[in-house]
matplotlib code that plots the C-alpha trace (Angstrom):
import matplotlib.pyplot as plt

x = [44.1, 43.5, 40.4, 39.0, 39.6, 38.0, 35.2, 34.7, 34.9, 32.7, 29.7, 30.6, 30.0, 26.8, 25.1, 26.3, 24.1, 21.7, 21.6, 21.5, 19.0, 16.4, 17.0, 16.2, 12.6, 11.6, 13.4, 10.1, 10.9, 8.9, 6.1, 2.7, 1.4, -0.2, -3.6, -6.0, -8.9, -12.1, -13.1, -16.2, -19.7, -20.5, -23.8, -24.7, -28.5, -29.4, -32.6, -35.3, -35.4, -38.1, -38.1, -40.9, -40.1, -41.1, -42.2, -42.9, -44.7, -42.6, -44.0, -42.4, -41.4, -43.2, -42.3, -40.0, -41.3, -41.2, -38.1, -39.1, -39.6, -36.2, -36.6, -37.1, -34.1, -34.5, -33.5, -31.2, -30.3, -27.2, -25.1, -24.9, -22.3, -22.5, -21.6, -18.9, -18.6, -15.2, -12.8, -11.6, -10.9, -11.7, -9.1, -7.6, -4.3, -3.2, -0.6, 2.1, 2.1, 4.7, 2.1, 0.3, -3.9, -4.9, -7.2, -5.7, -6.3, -9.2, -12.8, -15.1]
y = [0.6, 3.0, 4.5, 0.2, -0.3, 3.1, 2.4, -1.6, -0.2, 2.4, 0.4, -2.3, 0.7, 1.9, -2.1, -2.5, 0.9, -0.2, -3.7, -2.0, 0.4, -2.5, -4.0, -1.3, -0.4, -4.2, -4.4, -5.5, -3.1, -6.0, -3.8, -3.9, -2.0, 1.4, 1.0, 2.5, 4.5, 2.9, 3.5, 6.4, 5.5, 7.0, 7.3, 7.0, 7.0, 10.0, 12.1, 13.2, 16.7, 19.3, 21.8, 21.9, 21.6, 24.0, 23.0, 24.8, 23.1, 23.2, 24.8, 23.3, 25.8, 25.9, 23.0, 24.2, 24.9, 22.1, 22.1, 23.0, 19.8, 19.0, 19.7, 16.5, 14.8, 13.2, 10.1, 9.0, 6.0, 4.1, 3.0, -0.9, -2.5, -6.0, -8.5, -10.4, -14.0, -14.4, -12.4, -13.9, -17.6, -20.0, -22.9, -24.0, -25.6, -28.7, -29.1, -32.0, -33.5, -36.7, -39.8, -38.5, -38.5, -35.4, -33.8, -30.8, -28.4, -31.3, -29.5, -31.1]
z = [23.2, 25.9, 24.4, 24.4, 27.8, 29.3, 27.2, 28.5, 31.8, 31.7, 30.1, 32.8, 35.3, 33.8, 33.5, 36.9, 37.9, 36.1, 37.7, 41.4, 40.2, 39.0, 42.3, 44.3, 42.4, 43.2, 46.7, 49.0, 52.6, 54.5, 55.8, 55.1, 52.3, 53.1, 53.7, 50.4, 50.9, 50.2, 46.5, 46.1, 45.2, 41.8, 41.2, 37.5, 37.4, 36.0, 37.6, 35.8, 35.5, 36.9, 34.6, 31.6, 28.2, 25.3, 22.2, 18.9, 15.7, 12.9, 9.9, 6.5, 3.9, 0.8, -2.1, -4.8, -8.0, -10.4, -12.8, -16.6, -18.8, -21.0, -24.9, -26.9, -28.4, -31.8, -32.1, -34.5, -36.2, -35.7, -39.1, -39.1, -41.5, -42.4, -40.2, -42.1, -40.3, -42.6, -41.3, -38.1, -37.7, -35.3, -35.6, -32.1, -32.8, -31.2, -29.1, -28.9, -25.5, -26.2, -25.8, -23.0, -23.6, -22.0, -24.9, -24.9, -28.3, -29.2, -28.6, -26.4]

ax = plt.figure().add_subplot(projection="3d")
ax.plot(x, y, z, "-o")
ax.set_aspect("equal")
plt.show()
């Protein structure tokens, strides 16, 4: 029971210092504000400069050599088997919905 009460009061304590303390970094003193120095002129416009520049011509290095030609492929014919149309079926089955004509399973 002890151990409660010490601990209620000492977070009472540290809101109350924290209370004061808020107060105190927004307390206005009622004097003017110090007064700021005036901001400094940056000058952003950049000069041109004197010095001369040097150029060299580039010279490009010679092509590479062309790669060699692949070696023919023969070609080779593909097996084709014989289309059977009869062995998968087709049939869409219909489907019951109690009275209501929505043409469902019915093609087109």
């Amino acid at each position: 029971m002890l151990r409660i009460i010490v601990s209620i009061l000492l977070g009472a304590g540290v809101a109350f210092a924290l209370f004061v303390l808020m107060a105190k970094l927004i307390e206005n003193s009622s004097r003017p504000a110090d007064e700021v120095p005036p901001a400094p002129v940056i000058d952003i416009v950049m000069q041109e400069p004197d010095d001369q520049t040097q150029t060299r011509t580039r010279v490009p290095p010679p092509p590479p050599p062309p790669p060699p030609q692949p070696p023919k492929m023969e070609q080779v014919e593909p097996e084709t088997a014989e289309p059977d149309a009869d062995g998968f079926s087709l049939a869409i089955p219909a489907i019951d919905t109690g009275g209501v004509g929505v043409n469902i399973g019915g093609v087109g």
